[in-house]
C-alpha positions in Angstrom: 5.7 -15.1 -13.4 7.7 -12.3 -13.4 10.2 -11.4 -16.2 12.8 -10.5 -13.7 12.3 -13.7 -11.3 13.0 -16.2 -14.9 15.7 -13.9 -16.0 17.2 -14.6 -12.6 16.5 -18.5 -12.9 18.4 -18.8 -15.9 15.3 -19.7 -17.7 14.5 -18.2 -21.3 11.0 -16.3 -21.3 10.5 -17.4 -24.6 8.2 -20.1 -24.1 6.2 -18.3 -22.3 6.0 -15.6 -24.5 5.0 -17.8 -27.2 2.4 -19.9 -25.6 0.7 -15.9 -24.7 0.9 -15.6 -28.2 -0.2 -19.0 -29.9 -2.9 -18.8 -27.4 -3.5 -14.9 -28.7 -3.6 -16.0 -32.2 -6.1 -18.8 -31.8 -8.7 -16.7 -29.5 -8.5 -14.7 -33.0 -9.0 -16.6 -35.6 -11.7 -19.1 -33.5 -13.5 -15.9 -31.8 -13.1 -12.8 -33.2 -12.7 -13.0 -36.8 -15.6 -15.3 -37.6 -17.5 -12.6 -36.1 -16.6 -9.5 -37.6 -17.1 -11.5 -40.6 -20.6 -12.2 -39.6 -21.5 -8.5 -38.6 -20.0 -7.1 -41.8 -22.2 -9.4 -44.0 -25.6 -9.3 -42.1 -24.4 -5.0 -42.1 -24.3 -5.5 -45.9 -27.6 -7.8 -46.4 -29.8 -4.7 -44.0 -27.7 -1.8 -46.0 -29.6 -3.6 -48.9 -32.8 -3.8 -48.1 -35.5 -2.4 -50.2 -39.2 -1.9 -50.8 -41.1 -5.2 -52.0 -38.3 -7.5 -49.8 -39.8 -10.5 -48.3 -37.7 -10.8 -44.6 -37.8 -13.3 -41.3 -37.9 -10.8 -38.4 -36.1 -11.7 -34.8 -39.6 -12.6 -33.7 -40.1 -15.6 -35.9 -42.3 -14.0 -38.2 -42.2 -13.5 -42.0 -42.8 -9.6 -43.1 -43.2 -7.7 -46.5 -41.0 -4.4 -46.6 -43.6 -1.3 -47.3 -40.7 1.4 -47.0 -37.2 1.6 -45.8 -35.8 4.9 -43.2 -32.4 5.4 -41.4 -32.5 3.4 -39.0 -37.0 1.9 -39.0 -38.7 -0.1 -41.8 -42.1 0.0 -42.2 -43.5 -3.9 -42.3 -46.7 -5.5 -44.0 -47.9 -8.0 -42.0 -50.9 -9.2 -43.5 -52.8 -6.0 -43.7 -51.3 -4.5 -40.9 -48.6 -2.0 -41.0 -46.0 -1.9 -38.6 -42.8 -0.2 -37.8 -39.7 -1.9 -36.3 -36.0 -1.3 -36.3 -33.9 -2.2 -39.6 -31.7 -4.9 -37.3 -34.6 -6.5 -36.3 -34.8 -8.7 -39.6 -32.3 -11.5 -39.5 -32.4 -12.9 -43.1 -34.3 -12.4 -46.2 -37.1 -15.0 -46.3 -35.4 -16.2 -49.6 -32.6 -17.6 -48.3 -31.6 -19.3 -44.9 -31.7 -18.4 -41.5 -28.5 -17.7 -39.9 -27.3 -20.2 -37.2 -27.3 -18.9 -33.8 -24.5 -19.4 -31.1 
């Protein structure tokens, strides 16, 4: 509705107003909070990472870290060596696997 049109009703927009905003509020802390929370830690956890770290890749499989570059790690898998991109690990194989949405 326009501000003008409940002005002219004699109705207060204040309701209104603070429904858009209790409704703003929760769409923050249920949405977009919890996930810049999220994406700061797992940001943390590869800004960490390290030569000799045991890691669970995207793919499902469990990796040794050989060396660590800008943005590429170099994986042992068995006796292969691979490279892949440092966001492609999603925990370390120590601890538990993130839940996914």
């Amino acid at each position: 509705m326009n501000l003008a049109l409940l002005m002219q009703a004699g109705q207060s927009p204040l309701p209104t107003l603070l429904l858009f905003g209790g409704m703003a509020a929760l769409f923050y802390f249920l949405l977009i909070r919890p996930q810049n929370k999220a994406r700061k830690a797992m940001e943390e956890r590869l800004s960490k990472l390290k030569a000799g770290d045991e890691v669970l890749l995207s793919g499902g499989l469990y990796a040794t870290i050989d060396r660590v570059e800008d943005k590429n790690i170099y994986l042992k898998l068995g006796s292969t060596l691979v490279k892949a991109r440092r966001n492609a690990v999603v925990a370390m194989a120590n601890e538990a696997a993130p839940e996914q949405n």
